[in-house]
C-alpha positions as CSV (number, residue, x, y, z in Angstrom):
1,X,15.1,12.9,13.0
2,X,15.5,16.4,11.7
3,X,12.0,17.8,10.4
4,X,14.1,19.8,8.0
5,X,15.1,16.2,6.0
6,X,11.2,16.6,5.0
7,X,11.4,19.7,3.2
8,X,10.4,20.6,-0.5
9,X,9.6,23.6,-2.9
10,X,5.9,23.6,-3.9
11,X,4.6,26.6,-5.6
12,X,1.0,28.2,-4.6
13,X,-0.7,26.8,-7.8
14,X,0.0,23.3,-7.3
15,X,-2.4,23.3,-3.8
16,X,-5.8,21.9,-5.4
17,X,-8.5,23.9,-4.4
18,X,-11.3,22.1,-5.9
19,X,-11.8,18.1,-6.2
20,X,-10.9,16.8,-9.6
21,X,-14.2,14.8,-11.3
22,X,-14.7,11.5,-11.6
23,X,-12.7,10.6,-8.3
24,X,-10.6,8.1,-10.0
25,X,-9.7,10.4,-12.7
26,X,-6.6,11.7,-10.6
27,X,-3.7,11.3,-11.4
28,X,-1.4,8.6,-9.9
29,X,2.9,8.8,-10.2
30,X,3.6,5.4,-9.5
31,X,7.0,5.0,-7.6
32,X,8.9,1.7,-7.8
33,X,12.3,0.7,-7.1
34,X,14.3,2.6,-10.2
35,X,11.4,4.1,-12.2
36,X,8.7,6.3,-12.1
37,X,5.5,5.7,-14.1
38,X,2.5,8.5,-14.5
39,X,-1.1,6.5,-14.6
40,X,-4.2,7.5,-12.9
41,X,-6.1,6.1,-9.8
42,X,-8.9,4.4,-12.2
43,X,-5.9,2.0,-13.1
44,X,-5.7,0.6,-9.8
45,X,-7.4,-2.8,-10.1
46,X,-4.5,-3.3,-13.0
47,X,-1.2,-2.3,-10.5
48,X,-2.2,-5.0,-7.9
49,X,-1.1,-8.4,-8.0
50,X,-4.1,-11.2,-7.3
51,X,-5.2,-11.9,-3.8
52,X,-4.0,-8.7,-2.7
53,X,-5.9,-7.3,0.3
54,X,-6.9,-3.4,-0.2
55,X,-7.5,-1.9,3.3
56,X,-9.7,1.6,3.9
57,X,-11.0,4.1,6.1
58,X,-14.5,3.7,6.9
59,X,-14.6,6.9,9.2
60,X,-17.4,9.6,8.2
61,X,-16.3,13.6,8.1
62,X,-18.8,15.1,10.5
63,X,-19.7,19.1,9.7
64,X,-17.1,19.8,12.9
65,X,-17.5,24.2,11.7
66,X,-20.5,25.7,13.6
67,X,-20.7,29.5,13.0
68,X,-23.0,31.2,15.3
69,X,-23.7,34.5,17.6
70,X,-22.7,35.0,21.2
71,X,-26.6,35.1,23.6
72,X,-25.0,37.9,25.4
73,X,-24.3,40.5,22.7
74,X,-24.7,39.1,19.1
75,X,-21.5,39.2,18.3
76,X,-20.7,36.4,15.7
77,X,-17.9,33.3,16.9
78,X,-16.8,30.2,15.4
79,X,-17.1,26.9,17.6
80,X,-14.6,23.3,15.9
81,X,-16.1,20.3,17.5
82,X,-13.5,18.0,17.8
83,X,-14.3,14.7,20.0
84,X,-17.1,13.6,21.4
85,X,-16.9,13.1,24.9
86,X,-20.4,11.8,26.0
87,X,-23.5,12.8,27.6
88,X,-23.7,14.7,31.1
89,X,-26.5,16.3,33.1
90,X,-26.0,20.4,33.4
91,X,-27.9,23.3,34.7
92,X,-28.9,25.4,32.2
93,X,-30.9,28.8,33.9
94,X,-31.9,26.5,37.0
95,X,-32.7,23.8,34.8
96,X,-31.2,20.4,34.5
97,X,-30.7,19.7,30.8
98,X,-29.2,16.7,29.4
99,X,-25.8,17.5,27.4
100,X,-23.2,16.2,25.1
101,X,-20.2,17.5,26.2
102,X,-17.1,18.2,23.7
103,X,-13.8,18.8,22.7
104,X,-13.7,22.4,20.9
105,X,-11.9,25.2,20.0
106,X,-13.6,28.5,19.2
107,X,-12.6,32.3,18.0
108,X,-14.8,35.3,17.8
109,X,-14.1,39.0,17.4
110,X,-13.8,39.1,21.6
111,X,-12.3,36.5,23.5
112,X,-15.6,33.7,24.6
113,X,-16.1,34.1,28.2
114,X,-16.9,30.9,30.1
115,X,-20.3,30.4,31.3
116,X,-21.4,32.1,27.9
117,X,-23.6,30.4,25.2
118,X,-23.4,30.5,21.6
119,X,-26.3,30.1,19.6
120,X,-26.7,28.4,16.2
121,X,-30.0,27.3,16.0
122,X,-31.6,24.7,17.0
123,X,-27.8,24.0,18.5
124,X,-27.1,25.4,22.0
125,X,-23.4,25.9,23.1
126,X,-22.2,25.9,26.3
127,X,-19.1,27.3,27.0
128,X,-18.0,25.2,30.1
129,X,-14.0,25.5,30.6
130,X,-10.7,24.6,29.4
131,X,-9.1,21.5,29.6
132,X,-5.9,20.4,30.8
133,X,-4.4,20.6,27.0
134,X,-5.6,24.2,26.0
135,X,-9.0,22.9,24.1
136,X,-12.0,24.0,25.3
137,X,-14.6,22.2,26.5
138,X,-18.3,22.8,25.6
139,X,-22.1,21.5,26.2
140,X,-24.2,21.2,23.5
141,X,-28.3,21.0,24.0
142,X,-30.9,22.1,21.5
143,X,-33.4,25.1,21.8
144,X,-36.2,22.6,19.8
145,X,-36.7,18.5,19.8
146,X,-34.2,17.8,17.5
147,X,-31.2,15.6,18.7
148,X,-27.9,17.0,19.3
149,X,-26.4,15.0,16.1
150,X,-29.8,16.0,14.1
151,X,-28.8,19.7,15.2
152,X,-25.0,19.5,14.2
153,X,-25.9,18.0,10.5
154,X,-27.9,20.9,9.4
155,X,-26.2,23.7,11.0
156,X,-22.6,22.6,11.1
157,X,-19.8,23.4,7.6
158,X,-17.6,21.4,6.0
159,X,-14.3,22.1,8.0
160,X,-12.1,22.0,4.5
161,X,-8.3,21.9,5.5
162,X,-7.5,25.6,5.9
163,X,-5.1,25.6,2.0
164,X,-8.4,25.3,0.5
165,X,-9.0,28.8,0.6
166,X,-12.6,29.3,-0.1
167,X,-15.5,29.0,1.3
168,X,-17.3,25.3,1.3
169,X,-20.1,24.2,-0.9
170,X,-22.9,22.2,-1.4
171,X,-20.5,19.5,-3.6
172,X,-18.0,19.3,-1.1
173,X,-20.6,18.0,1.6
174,X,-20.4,14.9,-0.8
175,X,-17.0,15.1,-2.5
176,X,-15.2,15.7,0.9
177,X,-16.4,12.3,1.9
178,X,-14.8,8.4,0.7
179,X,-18.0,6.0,-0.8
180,X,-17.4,3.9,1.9
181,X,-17.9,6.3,4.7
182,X,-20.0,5.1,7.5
183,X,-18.7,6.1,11.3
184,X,-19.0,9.7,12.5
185,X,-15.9,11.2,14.3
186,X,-13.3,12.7,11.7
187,X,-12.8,16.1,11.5
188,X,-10.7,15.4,8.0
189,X,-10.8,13.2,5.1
190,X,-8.9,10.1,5.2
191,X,-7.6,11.9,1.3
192,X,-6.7,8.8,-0.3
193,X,-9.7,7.3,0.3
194,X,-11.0,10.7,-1.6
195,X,-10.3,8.8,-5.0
196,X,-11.9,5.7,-5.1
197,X,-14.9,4.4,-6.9
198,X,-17.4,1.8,-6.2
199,X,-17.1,1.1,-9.3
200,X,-13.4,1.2,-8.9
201,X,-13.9,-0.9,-6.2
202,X,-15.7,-3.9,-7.6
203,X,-12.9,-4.0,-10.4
204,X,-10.5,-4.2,-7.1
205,X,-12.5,-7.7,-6.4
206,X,-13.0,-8.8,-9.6
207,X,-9.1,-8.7,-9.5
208,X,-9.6,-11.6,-7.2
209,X,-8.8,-8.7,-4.5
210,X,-10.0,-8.0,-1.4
211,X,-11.3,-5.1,0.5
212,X,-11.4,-4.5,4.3
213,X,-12.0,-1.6,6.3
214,X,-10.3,0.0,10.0
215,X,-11.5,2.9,11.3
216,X,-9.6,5.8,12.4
217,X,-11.5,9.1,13.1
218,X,-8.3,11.7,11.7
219,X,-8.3,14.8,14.1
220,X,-7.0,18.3,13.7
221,X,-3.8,17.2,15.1
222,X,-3.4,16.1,11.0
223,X,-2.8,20.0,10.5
224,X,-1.3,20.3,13.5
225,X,2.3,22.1,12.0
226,X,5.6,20.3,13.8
227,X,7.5,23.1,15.8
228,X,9.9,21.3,17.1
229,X,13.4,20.8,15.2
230,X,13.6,17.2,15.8
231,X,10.6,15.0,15.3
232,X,11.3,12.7,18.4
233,X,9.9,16.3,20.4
234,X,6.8,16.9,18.7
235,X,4.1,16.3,20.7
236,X,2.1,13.5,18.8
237,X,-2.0,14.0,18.6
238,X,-3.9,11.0,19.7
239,X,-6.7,9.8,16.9
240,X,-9.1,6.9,18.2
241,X,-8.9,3.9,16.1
242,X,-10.8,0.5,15.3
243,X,-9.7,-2.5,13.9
244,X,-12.9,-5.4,13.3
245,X,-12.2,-9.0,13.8
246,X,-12.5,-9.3,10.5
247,X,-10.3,-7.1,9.4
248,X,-7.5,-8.6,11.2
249,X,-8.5,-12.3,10.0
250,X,-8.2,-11.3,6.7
251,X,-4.7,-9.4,7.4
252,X,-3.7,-12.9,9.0
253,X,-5.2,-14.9,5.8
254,X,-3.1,-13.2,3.4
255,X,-0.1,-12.7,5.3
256,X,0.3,-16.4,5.4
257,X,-0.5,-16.7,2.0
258,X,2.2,-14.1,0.9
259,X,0.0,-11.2,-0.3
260,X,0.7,-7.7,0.2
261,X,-1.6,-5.3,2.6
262,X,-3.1,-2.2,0.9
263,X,-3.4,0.8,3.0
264,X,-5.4,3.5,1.5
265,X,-4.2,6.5,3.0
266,X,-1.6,6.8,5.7
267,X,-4.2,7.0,8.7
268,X,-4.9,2.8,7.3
269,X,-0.8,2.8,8.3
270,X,-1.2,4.4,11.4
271,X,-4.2,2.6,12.3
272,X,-3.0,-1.3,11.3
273,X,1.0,-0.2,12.8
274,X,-0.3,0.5,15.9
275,X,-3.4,-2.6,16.5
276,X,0.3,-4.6,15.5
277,X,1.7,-7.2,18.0
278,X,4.4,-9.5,15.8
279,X,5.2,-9.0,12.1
280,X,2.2,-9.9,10.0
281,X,-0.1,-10.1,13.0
282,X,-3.0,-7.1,14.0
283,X,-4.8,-7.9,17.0
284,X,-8.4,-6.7,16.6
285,X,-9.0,-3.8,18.9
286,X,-10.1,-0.2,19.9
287,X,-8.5,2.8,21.5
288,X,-6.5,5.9,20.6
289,X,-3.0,6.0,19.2
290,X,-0.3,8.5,19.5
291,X,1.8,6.3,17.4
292,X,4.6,8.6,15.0
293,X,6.2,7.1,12.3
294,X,9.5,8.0,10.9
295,X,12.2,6.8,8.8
296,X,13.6,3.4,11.0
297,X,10.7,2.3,11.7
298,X,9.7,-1.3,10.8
299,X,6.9,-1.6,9.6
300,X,5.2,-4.9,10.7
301,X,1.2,-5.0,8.5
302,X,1.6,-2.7,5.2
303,X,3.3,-3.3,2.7
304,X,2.0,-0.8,-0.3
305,X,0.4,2.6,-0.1
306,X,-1.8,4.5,-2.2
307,X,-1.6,7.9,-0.4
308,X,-1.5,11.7,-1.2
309,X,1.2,14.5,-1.3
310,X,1.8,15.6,1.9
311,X,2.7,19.3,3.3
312,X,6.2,20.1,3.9
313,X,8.0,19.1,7.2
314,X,4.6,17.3,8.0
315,X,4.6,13.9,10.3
316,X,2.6,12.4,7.4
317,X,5.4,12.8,5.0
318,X,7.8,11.7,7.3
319,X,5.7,8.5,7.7
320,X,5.8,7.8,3.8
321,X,9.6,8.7,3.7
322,X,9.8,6.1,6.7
323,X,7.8,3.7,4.4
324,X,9.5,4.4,1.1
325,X,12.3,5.6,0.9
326,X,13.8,9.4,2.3
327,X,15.6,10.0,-1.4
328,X,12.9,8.2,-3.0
329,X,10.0,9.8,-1.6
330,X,11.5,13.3,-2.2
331,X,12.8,12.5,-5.8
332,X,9.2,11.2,-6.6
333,X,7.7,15.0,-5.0
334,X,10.1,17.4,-7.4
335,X,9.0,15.0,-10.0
336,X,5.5,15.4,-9.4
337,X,5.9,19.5,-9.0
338,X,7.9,19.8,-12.2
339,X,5.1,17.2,-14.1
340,X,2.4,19.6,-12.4
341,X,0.5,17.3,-9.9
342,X,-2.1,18.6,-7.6
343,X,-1.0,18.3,-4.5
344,X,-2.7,18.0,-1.1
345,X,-6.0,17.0,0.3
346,X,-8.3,17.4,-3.2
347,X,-4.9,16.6,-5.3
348,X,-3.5,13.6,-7.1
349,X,-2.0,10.3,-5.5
350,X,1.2,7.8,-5.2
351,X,1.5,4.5,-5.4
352,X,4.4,3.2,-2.8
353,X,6.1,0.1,-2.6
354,X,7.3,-0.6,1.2
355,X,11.3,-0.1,0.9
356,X,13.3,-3.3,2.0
357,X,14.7,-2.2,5.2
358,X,11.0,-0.3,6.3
């Protein structure tokens, strides 16, 4: 499909820069068959029927940004850990050293010569190669007796999506992060997930609701802009995924008894679409997924969405289009720019009803 179809005006002051407070005070434009209706995400618990099942992403944002100086002449680079590749032995100076090798990309003032370190104290870079997809790949030791991860967490940065233009701060450590964060690996926020409370949450059950988790560590790849004219060429990024046994008991459990699936956020979609075998069945599994999702596609799991606005010609708004409605979705976005939302990752939210033919 044509990635112009997913196009929409959006002026420069309706890109959030800074999260609103509480979380669940955002607002929410509510988007059902023939009507909008403007509430806010602390009305949740009161939109869902009883015995829904609310899915989210447990993944944790990891401080991917390390800013430090080349050992050779000073000079100051920037190195994105991306994915985690595992431990290997290296020679460091003569020395073996045991390493954790990575998935990067890096920029400084001078292009970063392989064989080069980068130094961000206690955290050791190693600049190894390039890999067969352009990324670079890295080695990362300590100069003390911290671990790696130990080393990361106090010298890494918030990588903020790059339309938040400002610096990150201490409140965005915390504010960039769901409540029910627990796995290290994203390099985003799963957004939707941004909004919700516990406290929200245990309204959710005392709904008679309930909540399970996937994991899906989001990559840059969610930035990654589509170049290609027609979706069906855009090279799709790959984002490693989890689905727990009971999380796809549960999904089972209230499929048969007729209750809708809550994804919160589309990388829930992506996650429970592609861990999918038969309509209404997830098998319980982990690996990566290059799973893209445009209008057509039946979806087999989901069947609402709370998610956020998406960027313009973007494979995430194509998914919700896909999920929704194409003239729906759309309709819904120049409503929300002329009523003033806040749009992208620290902005407001939807709530989507799955379209009868999605």
């Amino acid at each position: 499909m044509r990635i112009d179809v997913f196009d929409y005006e959006l002026p420069e002051d309706r890109i959030a820069q800074r999260a609103i407070e509480p979380r669940d005070a955002a607002r929410l434009l509510v988007v059902g068959e023939d009507e909008l209706a403007h509430r806010h995400v602390s009305d949740l618990a009161d939109l869902l029927p009883e015995g829904a099942l609310v899915v989210v992403n447990d993944t944790r944002v990891f401080p991917a940004r390390i800013l430090g100086k080349k050992a050779a002449s000073g000079g100051k680079a920037e190195i994105f850990l991306l994915e985690n590749r595992g431990p290997r032995s290296i020679d460091v100076n003569g020395e073996t050293r045991h390493a954790e090798i990575w998935r990067a990309l890096g920029k400084s003032s001078k292009p970063l010569r392989f064989g080069s370190d980068v130094l961000a104290s206690p955290l050791v870079i190693h600049l190894l190669g390039r890999s067969d997809d352009g990324l670079l790949e890295v080695a990362l030791t300590t100069n003390d007796r911290s671990s790696v991860h130990d080393a990361i967490e106090r010298t890494g940065r918030v990588p903020l999506p790059p339309y938040i233009r400002r610096d990150p701060d201490a409140h965005d450590a915390e504010r960039y992060q769901t409540v029910f964060a627990r796995k290290d690996g994203a390099v985003a926020a799963p957004t939707a997930g941004l909004h919700l409370t516990s406290e929200l949450l245990e309204k959710v059950r005392a709904k008679g609701c309930e909540v399970a988790s996937v994991t899906l560590h989001v990559g840059l790849g969610t930035f990654q802009p589509v170049t290609a004219t027609d979706l069906d060429a855009h090279p799709m990024h790959a984002e490693r995924f989890e689905i727990p046994r009971a999380t796809a008991d549960a999904i089972a459990r209230k499929k048969a008894e007729k209750k809708p699936i809550l994804a919160i956020g589309t990388t829930v979609v992506r996650a429970l679409e592609a861990a999918a075998t038969a309509p209404g069945v997830v098998e319980p599994k982990s690996g990566d997924t290059r799973l893209l999702i445009q209008p057509g596609y039946r979806f087999q799991i989901v069947d609402r969405l709370l998610t956020n606005f998406h960027l313009p010609k973007s494979t995430l708004l194509a998914m919700v289009c896909a999920f929704a409605g194409t003239e729906r979705v759309l309709a819904a976005y120049r409503v929300a720019v002329q009523e003033k939302y806040r749009f992208y990752s620290y902005g407001d939210a939807m709530l989507l009803t799955k379209a009868a033919l999605a």
